[in-house]
C-alpha positions as CSV (number, residue, x, y, z in Angstrom):
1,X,120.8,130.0,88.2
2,X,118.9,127.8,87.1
3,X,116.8,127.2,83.6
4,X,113.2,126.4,84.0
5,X,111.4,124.2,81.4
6,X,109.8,127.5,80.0
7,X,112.7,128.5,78.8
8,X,114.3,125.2,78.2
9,X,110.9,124.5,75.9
10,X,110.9,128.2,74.2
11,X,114.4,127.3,72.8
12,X,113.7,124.1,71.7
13,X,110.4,125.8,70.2
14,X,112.0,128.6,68.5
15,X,114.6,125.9,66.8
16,X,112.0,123.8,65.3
17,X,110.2,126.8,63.8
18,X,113.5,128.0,62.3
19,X,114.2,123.9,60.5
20,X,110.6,123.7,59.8
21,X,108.6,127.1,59.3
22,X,110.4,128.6,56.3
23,X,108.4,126.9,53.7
24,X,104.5,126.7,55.4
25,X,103.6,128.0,59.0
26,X,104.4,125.0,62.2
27,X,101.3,123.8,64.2
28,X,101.8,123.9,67.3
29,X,100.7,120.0,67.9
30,X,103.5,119.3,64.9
31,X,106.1,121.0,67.5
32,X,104.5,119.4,70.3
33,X,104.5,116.0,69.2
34,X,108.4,116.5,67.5
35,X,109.5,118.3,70.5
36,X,107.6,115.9,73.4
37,X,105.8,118.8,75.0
38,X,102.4,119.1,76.2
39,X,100.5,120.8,73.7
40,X,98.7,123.3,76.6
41,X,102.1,124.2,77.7
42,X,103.8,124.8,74.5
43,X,100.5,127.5,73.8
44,X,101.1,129.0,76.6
45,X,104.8,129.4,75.7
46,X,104.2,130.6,71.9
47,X,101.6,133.1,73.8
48,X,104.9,134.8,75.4
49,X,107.1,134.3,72.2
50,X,104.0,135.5,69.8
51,X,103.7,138.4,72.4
52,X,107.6,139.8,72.3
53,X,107.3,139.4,68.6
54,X,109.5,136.4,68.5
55,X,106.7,134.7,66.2
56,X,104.0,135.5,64.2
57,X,100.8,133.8,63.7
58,X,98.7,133.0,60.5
59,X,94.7,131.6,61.3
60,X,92.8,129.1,59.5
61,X,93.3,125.6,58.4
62,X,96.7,126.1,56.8
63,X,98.1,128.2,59.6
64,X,100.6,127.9,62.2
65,X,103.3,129.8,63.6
66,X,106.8,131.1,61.9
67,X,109.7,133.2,63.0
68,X,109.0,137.1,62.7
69,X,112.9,137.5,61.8
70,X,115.5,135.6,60.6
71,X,117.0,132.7,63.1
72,X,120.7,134.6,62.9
73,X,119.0,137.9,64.4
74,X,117.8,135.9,68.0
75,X,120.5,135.3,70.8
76,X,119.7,132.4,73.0
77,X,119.9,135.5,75.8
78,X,116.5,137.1,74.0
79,X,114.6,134.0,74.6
80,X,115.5,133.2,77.9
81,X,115.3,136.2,78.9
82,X,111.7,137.0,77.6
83,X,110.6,133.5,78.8
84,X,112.6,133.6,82.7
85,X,113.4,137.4,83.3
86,X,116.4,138.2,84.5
87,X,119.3,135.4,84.2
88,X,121.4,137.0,87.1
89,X,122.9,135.3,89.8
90,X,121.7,137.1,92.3
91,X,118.7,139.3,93.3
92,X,120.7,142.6,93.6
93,X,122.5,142.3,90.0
94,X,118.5,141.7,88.1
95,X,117.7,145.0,87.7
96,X,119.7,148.2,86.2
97,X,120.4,149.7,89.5
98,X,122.1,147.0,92.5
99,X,119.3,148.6,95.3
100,X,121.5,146.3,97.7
101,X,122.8,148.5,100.9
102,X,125.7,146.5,101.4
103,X,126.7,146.7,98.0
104,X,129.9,148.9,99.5
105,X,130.9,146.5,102.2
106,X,130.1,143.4,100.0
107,X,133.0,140.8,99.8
108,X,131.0,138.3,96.8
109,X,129.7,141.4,94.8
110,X,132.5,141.4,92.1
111,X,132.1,137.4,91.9
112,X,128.6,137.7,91.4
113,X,129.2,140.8,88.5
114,X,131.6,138.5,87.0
115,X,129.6,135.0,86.9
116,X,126.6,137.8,85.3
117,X,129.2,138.7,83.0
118,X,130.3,135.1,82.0
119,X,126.3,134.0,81.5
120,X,125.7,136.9,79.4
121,X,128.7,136.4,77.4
122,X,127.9,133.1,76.7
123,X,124.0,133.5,76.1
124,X,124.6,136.6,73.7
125,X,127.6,134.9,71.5
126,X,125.0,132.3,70.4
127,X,122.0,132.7,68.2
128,X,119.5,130.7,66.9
129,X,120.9,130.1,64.0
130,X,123.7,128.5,65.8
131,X,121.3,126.2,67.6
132,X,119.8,125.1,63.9
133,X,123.1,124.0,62.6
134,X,124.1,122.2,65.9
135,X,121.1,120.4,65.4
136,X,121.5,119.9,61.4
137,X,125.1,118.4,62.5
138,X,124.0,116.2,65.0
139,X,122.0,114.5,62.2
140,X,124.3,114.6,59.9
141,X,126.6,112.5,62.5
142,X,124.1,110.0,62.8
143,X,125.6,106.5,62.3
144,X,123.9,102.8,62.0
């Protein structure tokens, strides 16, 4: 499996919102410019954050974007997920049903379950909120 820099970008996005969009609402080129992204392709991922309800938008010249909820109620597996689809290993484990025929004969079906398991567990444990104070402790390590 591998992360795309969609949803690499949307949770670098969503963490700068939650450090700086509780006071005023974040323009995107703010983000853009803090987070080294191309402006046209971070609007194209706040379009599929703003269109989950992940973010919320306010017009005019003091707008921007914010969080709809609280960083501590997003799991790192809600925004990848909404921004890559599916994060399983394999084709047959992406949807609710495994559709594969061979699922009864198939010798790497229960290491391909358990590497699903081990990337959900690991996506769902963390939140956003996590991601905020790693970052806030990363500068708070900072050392001349």
């Amino acid at each position: 499996m591998l992360i795309s820099t969609k949803g690499r970008y949307a949770l670098r996005t969503m963490v700068d919102l939650a450090l700086h969009g509780e006071a005023e609402p974040v323009k995107i080129k703010d983000i853009a410019k803090r987070q080294d992204i191309s402006g046209k392709y971070l609007e194209q991922i706040i379009s599929i954050l703003s269109r989950a309800g992940y973010v919320r938008s306010i017009r005019g010249n003091q707008g921007g974007y914010y969080l709809s909820k609280p960083a501590s109620e997003y799991t790192v597996g809600m925004i990848l997920r909404v921004t890559e689809g599916s994060l399983a290993p394999v084709d047959c484990l992406s949807g609710e049903d495994n559709p594969c025929c061979r699922q009864q004969d198939c010798v790497t079906l229960k290491l391909w379950q358990e590497l699903d398991a081990a990337i959900n567990g690991v996506v769902e444990r963390y939140t956003l909120e996590d991601l905020v104070q790693w970052q806030k402790n990363m500068k708070d390590n900072y050392v001349i």
